[in-house]
Structure formats: structure tokens, C-alpha cells
DRENGUNU-565599 format. One record per atom (N, C-alpha, C): x, y, z. Coordinates in pm, 1 decimal, padded with zeros to 6 digits. Example, Ala and Ser with C-alpha at 12.3 -4.5 7.8 and 13.67 -1.06 7.14 Angstrom:
// residues 2
u 01319.0; v -00569.0; w 00780.0
u 01230.0; v -00450.0; w 00780.0
u 01320.0; v -00330.0; w 00780.0
u 01285.0; v -00225.0; w 00708.0
u 01367.0; v -00106.0; w 00714.0
u 01290.0; v 00003.0; w 00787.0
// end
This chain:
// residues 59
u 00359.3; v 02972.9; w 00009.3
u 00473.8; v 02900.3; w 00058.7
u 00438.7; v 02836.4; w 00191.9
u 00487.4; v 02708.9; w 00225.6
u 00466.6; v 02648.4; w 00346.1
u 00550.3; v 02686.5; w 00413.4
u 00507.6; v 02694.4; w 00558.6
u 00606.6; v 02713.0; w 00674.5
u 00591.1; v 02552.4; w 00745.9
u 00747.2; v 02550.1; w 00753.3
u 00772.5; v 02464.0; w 00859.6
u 00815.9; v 02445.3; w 00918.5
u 00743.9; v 02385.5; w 01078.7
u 00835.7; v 02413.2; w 01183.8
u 00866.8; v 02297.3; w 01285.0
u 00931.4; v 02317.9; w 01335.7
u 01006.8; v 02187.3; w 01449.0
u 00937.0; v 02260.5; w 01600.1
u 00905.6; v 02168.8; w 01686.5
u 00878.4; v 02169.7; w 01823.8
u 01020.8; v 02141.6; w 01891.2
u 01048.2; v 02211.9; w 02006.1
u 01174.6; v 02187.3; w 02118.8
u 01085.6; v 02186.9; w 02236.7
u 01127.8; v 02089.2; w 02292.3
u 01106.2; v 02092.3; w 02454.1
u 01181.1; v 02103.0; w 02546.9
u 01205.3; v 02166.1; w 02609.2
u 01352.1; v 02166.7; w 02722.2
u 01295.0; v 02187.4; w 02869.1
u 01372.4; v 02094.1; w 02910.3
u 01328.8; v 02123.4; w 03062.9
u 01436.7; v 02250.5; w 03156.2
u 01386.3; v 02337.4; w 03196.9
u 01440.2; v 02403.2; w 03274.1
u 01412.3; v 02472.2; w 03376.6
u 01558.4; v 02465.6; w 03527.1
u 01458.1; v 02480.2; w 03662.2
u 01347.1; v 02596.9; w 03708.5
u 01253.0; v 02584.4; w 03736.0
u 01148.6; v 02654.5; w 03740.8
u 01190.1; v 02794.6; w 03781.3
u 01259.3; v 02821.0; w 03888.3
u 01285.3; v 02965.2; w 03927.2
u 01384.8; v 03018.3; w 03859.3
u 01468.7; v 02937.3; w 03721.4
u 01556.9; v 02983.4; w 03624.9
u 01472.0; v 03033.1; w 03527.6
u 01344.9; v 02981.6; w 03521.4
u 01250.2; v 02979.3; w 03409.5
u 01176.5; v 03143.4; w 03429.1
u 01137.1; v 03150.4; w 03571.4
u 01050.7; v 03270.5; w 03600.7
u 01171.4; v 03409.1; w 03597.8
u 01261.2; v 03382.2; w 03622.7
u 01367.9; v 03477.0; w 03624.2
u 01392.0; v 03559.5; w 03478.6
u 01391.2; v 03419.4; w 03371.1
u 01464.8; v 03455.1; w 03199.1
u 01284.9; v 03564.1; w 03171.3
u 01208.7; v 03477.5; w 03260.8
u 01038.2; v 03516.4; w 03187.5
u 01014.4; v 03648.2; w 03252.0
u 01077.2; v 03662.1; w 03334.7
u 01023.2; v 03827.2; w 03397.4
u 01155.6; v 03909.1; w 03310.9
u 01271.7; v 03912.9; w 03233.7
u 01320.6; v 03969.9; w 03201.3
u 01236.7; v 04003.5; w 03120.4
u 01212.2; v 03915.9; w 03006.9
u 01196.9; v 03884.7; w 02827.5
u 01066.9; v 03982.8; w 02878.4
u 00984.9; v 03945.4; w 02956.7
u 00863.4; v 04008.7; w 02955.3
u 00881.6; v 04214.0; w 03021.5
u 00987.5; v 04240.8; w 03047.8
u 00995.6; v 04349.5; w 03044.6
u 01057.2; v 04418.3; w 02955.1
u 01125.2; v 04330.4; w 02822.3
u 01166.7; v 04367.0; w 02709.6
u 01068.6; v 04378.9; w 02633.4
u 00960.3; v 04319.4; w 02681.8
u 00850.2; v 04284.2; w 02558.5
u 00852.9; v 04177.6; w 02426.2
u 00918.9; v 04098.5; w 02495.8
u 00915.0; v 03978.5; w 02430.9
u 00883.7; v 03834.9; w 02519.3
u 00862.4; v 03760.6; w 02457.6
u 00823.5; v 03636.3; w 02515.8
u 00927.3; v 03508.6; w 02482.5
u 00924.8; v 03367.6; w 02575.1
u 01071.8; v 03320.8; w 02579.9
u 00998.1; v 03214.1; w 02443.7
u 00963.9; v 03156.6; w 02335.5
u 00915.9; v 03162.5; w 02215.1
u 01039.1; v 03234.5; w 02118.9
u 00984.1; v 03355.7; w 02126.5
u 01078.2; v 03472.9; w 02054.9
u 01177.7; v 03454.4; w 02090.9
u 01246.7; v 03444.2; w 02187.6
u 01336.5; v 03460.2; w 02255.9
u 01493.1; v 03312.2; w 02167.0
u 01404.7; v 03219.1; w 02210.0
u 01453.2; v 03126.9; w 02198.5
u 01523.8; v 03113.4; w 02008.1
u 01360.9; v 03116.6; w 01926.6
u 01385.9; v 03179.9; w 01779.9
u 01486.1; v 03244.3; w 01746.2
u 01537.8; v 03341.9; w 01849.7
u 01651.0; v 03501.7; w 01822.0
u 01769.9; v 03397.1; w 01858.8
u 01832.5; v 03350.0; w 01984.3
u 01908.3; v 03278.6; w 02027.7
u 01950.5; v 03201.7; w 01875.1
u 01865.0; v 03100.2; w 01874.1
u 01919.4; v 02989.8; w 01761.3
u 01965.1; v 03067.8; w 01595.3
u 01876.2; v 03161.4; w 01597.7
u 01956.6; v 03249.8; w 01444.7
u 02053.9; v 03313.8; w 01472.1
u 02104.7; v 03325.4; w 01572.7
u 02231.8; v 03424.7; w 01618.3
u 02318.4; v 03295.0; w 01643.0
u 02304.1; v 03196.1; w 01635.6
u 02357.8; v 03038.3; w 01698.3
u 02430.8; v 03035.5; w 01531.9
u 02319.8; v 03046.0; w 01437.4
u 02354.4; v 03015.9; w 01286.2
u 02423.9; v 03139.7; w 01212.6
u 02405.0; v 03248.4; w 01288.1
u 02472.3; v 03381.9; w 01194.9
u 02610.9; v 03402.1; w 01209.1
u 02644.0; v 03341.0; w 01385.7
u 02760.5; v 03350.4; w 01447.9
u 02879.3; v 03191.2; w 01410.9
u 02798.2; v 03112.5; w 01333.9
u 02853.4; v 02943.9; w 01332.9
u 02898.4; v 02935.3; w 01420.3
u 02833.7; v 02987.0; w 01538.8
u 02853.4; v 02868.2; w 01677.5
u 02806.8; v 03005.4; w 01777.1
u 02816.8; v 02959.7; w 01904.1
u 02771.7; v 03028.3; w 02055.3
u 02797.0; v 03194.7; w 02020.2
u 02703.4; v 03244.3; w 02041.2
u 02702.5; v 03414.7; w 02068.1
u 02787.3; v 03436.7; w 02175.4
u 02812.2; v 03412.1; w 02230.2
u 02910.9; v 03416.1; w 02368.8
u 03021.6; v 03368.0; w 02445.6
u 03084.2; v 03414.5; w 02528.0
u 03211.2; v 03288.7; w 02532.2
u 03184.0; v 03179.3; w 02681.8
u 03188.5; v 03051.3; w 02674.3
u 03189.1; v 02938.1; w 02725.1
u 03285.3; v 02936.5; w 02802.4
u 03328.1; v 02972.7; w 02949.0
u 03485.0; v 02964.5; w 03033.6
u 03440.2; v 02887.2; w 03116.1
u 03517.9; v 02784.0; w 03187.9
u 03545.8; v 02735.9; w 03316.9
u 03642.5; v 02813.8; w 03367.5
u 03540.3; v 02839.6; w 03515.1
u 03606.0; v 02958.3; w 03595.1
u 03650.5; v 02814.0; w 03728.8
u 03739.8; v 02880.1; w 03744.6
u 03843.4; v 02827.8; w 03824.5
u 03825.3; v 02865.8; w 03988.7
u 03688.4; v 02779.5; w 04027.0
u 03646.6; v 02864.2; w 04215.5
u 03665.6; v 02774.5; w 04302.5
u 03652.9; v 02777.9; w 04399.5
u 03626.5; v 02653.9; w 04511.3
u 03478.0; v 02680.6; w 04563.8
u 03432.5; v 02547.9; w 04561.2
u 03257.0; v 02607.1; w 04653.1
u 03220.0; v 02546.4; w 04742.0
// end
């Protein structure tokens, strides 16, 4: 059977990047995997694993 796969590129800010990468990497996973898990939980859930609020602050 063939596998096939799609490339994503996303840009994201560097010290957001080292932050998600020192978690994943003390879970023992890598942001690859990571990303893979996200999007099937994106499709298992038909839509966001989580809830989306606008919080109401002054800054």
C-alpha cells in the first residue's frame, strides 16, 4: 500500500517554538508527532479539541 503524505509549513515565533519543543521533548515526543496527534484529534473531535474564548482584559 502507498503512503501518502502532504508537507505543512508554518511559521511560528521562535521562543513559542523552543517552549512547545522543550515540552514535547520531555514527553518524548517530537513537534512532527505532535502536530500528526493535534490534526487527528482535529478530525475525531469534527472541529477544535478545545474551547476558543475571547477573554475580555485591558492591556
Amino acid at each position: 500500500m502507498n503512503s501518502l503524505t502532504s508537507e505543512i509549513n508554518v511559521q511560528v515565533d521562535s521562543k513559542v517554538y523552543e517552549q512547545a519543543n522543550d515540552i514535547l521533548e520531555r514527553l518524548g515526543l517530537d513537534m512532527n508527532t505532535y502536530i500528526n496527534m493535534a490534526i487527528k484529534q482535529l478530525i475525531y473531535n469534527n472541529g477544535i479539541p478545545f474551547d476558543i474564548a475571547i477573554n475580555n482584559y485591558n492591556d
